[in-house]
C-alpha positions as CSV (number, residue, x, y, z in Angstrom):
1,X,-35.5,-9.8,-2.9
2,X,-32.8,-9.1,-5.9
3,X,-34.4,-5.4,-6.0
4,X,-34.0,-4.8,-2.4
5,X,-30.4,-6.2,-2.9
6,X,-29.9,-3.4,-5.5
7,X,-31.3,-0.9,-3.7
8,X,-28.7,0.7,-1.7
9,X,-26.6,0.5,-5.2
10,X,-29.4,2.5,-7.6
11,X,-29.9,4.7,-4.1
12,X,-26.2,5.9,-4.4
13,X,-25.9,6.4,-8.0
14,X,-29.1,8.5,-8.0
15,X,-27.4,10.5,-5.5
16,X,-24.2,10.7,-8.0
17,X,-24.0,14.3,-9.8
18,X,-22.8,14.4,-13.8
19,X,-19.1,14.0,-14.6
20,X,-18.7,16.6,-17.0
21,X,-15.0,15.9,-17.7
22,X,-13.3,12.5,-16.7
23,X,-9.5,12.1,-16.1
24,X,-9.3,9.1,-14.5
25,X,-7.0,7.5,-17.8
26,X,-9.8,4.8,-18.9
27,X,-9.2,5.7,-22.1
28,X,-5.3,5.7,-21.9
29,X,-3.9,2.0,-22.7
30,X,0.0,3.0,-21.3
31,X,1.0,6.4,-20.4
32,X,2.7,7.2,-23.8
33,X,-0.7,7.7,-25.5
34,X,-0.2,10.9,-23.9
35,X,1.9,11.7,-26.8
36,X,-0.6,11.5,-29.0
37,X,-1.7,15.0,-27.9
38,X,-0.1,18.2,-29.5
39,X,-1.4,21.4,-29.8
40,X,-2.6,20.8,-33.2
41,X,-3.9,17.4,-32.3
42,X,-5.8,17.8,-29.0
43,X,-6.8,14.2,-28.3
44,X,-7.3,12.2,-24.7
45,X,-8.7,13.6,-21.7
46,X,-5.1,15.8,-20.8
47,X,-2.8,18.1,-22.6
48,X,0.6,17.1,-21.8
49,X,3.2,19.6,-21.7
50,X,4.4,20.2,-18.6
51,X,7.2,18.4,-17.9
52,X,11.3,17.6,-18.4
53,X,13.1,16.8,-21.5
54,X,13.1,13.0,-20.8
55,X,10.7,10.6,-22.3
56,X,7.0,10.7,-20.9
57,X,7.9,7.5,-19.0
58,X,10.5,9.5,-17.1
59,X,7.2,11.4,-15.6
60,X,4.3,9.5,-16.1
61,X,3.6,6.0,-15.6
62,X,0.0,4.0,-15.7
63,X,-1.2,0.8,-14.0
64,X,-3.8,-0.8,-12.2
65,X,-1.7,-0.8,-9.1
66,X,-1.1,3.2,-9.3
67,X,-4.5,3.7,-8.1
68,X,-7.0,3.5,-5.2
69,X,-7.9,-0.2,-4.8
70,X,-11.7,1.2,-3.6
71,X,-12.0,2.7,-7.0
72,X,-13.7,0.5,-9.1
73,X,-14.8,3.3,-11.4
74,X,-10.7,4.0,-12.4
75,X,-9.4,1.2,-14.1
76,X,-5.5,2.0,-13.0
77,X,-4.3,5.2,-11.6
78,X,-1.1,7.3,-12.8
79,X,2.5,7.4,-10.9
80,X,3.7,10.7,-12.0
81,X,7.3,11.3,-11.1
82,X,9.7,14.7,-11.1
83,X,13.1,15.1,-10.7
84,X,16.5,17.1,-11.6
85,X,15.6,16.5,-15.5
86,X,11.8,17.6,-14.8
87,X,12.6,21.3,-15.6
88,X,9.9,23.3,-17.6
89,X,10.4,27.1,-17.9
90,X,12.4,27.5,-15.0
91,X,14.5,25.5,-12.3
92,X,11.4,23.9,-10.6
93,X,10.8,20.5,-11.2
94,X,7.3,20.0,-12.6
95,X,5.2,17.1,-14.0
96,X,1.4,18.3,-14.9
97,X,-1.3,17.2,-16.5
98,X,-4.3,19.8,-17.7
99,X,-7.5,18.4,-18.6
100,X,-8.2,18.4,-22.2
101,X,-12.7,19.4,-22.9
102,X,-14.2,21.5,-24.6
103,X,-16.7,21.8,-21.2
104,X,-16.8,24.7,-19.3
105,X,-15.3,23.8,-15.9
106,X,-15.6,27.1,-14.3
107,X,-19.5,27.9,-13.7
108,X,-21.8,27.2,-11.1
109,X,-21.3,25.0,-8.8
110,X,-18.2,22.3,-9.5
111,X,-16.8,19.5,-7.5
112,X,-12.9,18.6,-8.6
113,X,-12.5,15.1,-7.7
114,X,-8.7,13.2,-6.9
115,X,-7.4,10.7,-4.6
116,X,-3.3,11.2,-3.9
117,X,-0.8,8.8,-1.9
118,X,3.2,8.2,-1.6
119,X,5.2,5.3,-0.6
120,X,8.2,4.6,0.8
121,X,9.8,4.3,-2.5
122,X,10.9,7.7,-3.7
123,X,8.9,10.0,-1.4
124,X,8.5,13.6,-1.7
125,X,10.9,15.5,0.2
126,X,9.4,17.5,2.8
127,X,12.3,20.3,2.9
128,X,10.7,21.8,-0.4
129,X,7.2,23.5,-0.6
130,X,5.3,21.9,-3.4
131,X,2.1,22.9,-4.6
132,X,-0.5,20.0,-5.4
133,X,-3.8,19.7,-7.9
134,X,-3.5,23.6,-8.1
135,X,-5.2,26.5,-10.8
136,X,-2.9,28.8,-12.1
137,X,-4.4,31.7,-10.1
138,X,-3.3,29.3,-7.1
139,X,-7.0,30.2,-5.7
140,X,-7.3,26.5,-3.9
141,X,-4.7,24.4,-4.4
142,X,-2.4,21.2,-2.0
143,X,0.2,22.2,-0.7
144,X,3.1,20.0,1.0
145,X,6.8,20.9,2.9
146,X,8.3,23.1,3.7
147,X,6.3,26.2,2.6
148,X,7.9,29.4,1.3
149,X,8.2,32.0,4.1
150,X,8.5,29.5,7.2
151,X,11.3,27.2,8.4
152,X,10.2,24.4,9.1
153,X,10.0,21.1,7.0
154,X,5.7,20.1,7.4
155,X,5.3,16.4,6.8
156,X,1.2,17.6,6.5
157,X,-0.7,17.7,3.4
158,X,-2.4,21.4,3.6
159,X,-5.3,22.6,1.9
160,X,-4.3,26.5,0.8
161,X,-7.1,29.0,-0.3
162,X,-5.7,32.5,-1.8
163,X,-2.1,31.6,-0.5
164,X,-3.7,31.3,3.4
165,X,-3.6,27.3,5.0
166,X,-7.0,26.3,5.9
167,X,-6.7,23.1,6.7
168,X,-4.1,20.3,6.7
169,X,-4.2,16.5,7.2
170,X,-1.3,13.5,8.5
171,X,0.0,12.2,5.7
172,X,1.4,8.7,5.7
173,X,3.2,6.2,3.2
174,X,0.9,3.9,1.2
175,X,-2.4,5.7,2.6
176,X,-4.9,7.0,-0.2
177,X,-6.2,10.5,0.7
178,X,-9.6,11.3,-1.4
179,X,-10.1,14.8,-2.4
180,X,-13.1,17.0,-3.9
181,X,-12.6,20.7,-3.9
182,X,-15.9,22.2,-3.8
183,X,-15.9,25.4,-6.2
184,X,-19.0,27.5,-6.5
185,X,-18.0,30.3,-9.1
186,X,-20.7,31.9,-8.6
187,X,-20.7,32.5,-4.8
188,X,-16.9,33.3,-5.2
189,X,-16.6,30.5,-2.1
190,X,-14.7,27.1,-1.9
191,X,-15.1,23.9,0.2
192,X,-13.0,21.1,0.8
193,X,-14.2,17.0,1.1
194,X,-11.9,14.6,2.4
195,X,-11.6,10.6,3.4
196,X,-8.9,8.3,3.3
197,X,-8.8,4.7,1.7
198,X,-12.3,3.5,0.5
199,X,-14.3,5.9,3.0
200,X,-17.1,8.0,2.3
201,X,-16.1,12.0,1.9
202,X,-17.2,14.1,4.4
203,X,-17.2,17.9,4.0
204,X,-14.2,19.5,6.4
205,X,-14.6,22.9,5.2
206,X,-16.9,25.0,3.5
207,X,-18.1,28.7,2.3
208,X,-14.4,30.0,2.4
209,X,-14.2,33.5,0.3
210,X,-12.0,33.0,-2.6
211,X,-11.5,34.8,-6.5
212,X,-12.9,31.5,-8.3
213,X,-12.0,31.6,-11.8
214,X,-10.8,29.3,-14.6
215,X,-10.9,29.0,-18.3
216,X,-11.3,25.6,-17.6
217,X,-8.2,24.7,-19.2
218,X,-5.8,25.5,-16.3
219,X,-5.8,23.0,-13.1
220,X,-2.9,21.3,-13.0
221,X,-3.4,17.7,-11.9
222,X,0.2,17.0,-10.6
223,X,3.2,18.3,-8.3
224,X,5.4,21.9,-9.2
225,X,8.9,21.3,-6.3
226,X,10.2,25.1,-5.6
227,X,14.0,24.8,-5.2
228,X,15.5,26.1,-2.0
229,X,17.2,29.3,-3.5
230,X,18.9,30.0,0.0
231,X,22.4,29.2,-1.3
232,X,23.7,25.2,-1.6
233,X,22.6,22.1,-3.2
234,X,18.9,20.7,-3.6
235,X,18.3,17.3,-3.1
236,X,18.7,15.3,-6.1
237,X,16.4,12.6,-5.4
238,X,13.6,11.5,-7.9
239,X,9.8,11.8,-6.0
240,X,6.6,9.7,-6.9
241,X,3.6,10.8,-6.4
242,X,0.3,8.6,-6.8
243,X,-3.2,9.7,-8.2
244,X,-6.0,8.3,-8.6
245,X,-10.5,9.0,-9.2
246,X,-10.4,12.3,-11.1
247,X,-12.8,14.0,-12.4
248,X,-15.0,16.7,-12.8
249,X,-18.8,16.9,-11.5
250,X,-21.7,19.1,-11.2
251,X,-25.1,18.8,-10.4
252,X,-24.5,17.0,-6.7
253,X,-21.6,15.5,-5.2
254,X,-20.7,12.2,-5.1
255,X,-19.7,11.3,-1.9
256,X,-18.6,7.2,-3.2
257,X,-15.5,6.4,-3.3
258,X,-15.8,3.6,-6.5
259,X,-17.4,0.9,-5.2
260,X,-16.6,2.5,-1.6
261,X,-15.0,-0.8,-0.5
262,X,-11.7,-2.0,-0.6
263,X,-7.7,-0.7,1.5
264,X,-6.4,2.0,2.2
265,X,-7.7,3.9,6.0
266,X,-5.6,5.7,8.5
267,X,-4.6,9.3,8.7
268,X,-6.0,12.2,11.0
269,X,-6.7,15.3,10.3
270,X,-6.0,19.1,12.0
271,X,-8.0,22.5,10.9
272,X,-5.9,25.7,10.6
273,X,-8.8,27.9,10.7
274,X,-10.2,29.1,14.0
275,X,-12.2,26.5,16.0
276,X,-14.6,26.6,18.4
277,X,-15.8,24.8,21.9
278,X,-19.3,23.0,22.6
279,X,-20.4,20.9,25.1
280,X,-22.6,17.7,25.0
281,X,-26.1,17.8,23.6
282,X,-28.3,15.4,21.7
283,X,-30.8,17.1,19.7
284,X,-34.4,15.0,18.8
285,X,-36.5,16.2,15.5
286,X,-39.7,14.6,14.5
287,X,-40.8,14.9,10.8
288,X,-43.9,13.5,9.3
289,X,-44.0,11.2,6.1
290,X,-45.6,11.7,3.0
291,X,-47.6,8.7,3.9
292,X,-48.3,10.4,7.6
293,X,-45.5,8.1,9.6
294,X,-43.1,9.9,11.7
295,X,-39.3,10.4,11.4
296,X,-37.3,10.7,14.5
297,X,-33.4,11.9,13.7
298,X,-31.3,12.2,16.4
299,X,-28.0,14.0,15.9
300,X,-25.7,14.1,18.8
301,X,-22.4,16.7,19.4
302,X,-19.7,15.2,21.7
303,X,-18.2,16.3,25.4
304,X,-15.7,18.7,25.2
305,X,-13.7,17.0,27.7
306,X,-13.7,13.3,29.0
307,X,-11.4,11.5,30.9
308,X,-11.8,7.8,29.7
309,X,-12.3,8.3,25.6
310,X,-10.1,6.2,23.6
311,X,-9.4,9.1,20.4
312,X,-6.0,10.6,20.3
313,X,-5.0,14.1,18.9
314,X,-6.2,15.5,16.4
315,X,-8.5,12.1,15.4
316,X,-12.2,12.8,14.8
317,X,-14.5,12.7,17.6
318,X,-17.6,13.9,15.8
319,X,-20.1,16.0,13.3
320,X,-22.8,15.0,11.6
321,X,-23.1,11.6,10.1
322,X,-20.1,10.5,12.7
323,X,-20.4,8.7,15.9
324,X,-19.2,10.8,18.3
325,X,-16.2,9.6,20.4
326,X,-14.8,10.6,23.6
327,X,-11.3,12.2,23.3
328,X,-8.1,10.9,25.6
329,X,-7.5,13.0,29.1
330,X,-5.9,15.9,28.5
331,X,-8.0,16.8,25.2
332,X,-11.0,18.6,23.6
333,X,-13.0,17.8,21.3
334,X,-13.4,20.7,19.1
335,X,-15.7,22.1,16.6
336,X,-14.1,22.6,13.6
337,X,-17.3,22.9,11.3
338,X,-20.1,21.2,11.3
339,X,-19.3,18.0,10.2
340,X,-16.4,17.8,11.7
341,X,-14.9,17.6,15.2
342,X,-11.5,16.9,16.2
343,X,-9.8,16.4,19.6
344,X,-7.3,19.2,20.1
């Protein structure tokens, strides 16, 4: 009886890839160990020396109640903070971490796992475009506000891949948003997984053509603010920004969020990239056992239209591994990829 208790635990770590670089700050005790590092010191899981002139404080903070209470793996998650005094380089405000390995995190096939969130304490401002958990090339990378070209303040987090949005999400205070960028350097292609709180990820997009490259000591784990250059005075206001579960894996993904238990939920999410329409069908497929039983799986696709579901826009109605749902009047549920459907 204890084994089968165990099971579904040992059946989800065996399903776990390798972590072949870990920044999720076990090993920092407060954020000033992060000072420890220098370029002729290279110590802890980060460089740090991307940031303002203040004390690392001023732009970094560390505590238990910083990160994703599903998470059981982290043992605290980082509050990393910009503001008029978080000037590196230039006039944008920046505060970024770069992982710190002597592993090479650009072959094969890589997931590039993070949780984010915000509060209503200090929020980013969604007048300025700021880029998110981005490479230096910028070949996949966050991006929130107002984004450089447009006019329009988006409250969305959006997924970016070679400068074009791919996909974008709701993005409400105190709600944990799970990230694993899927990179195969190889292929040249990109993938995005995504949950909120203590959910499972599930792949939202996949196989999108991109120039993969790293020298796997330039993705920026934190926020770069463009100013508004269009004449006036930027907002002055100091934004927090929460992270949380990151790391580095190859081998498989893990889908687990920690412990997978625990807050956090909410959000919807939208696809920018070009959808498509189906129509009801449940499909039946019968395998056969090594032991010679049979298998029946059953995977369903929901109606495009229905007059009496309950989901609003652009929740999820479907894809595989999700119980479909019928979509409110008015809506479709649409085929984004194949694990996810959304009701546009």
């Amino acid at each position: 009886m204890q084994f089968l208790y165990l099971l579904p635990l040992l059946l989800s770590v065996a399903k776990a890839g390798t972590v072949i670089w870990d920044g999720r700050f076990n090993d920092y005790s407060t954020a000033t160990d992060l000072d420890k590092w220098s370029w002729s010191n290279q110590v802890g899981s980060y460089q740090w020396y991307i940031h303002g002139t203040g004390a690392t404080t001023d732009y970094v903070n560390l505590s238990p109640s910083f990160g994703n209470p599903s998470d059981a793996s982290s043992k605290q998650g980082a509050k990393l903070s910009i503001s008029p005094t978080a000037l590196w380089n230039s006039d944008m405000w920046r505060t970024e971490l770069i992982p710190q390995t002597t592993s090479n995190l650009g072959t094969g096939k890589l997931w590039y796992h993070f949780s984010v969130k915000k509060t209503g304490a200090n929020p980013p401002n969604a007048n300025y475009e700021h880029q998110v958990c981005f490479f230096e090339s910028h070949f996949t990378e966050l991006k929130f506000g107002k984004i450089s070209g447009t006019t329009t303040a988006d409250p969305r987090l959006q997924w970016f891949v070679g400068g074009s949005s791919q996909w974008a999400v709701d993005w409400a205070a105190d709600v944990w948003h799970n990230f694993a960028y899927e990179i195969d350097f190889s292929a040249q292609t990109v993938g995005l997984w995504h949950s909120t709180g203590g959910a499972d990820l599930a792949q939202v997009a996949s196989g999108v053509k991109a120039s993969t490259s790293t020298n796997s000591a330039d993705w920026h784990l934190g926020i770069l603010r463009l100013p508004d250059r269009s004449g006036g005075t930027n907002d002055q206001a100091t934004e927090d920004w929460y992270f949380s579960g990151v790391y580095v894996e190859s081998g498989s993904l893990n889908t687990k969020i920690g412990t997978g238990s625990g807050g956090g939920g909410g959000g919807s999410s939208t696809s920018l990239t070009t959808t498509s329409k189906v129509t009801s069908s449940t499909t039946k497929a019968t395998t056969t056992t090594g032991n010679g039983s049979t298998k029946t799986t059953t995977t369903s696709t929901p109606p495009t239209t229905t007059n009496a579901g309950t989901a609003d826009k652009y929740a999820q109605c479907g894809g595989i591994g999700f119980t479909p749902v019928g979509c409110k009047a008015g809506l479709t549920c649409t085929k984004l990829n194949d694990y996810y459907y959304q009701c546009l």
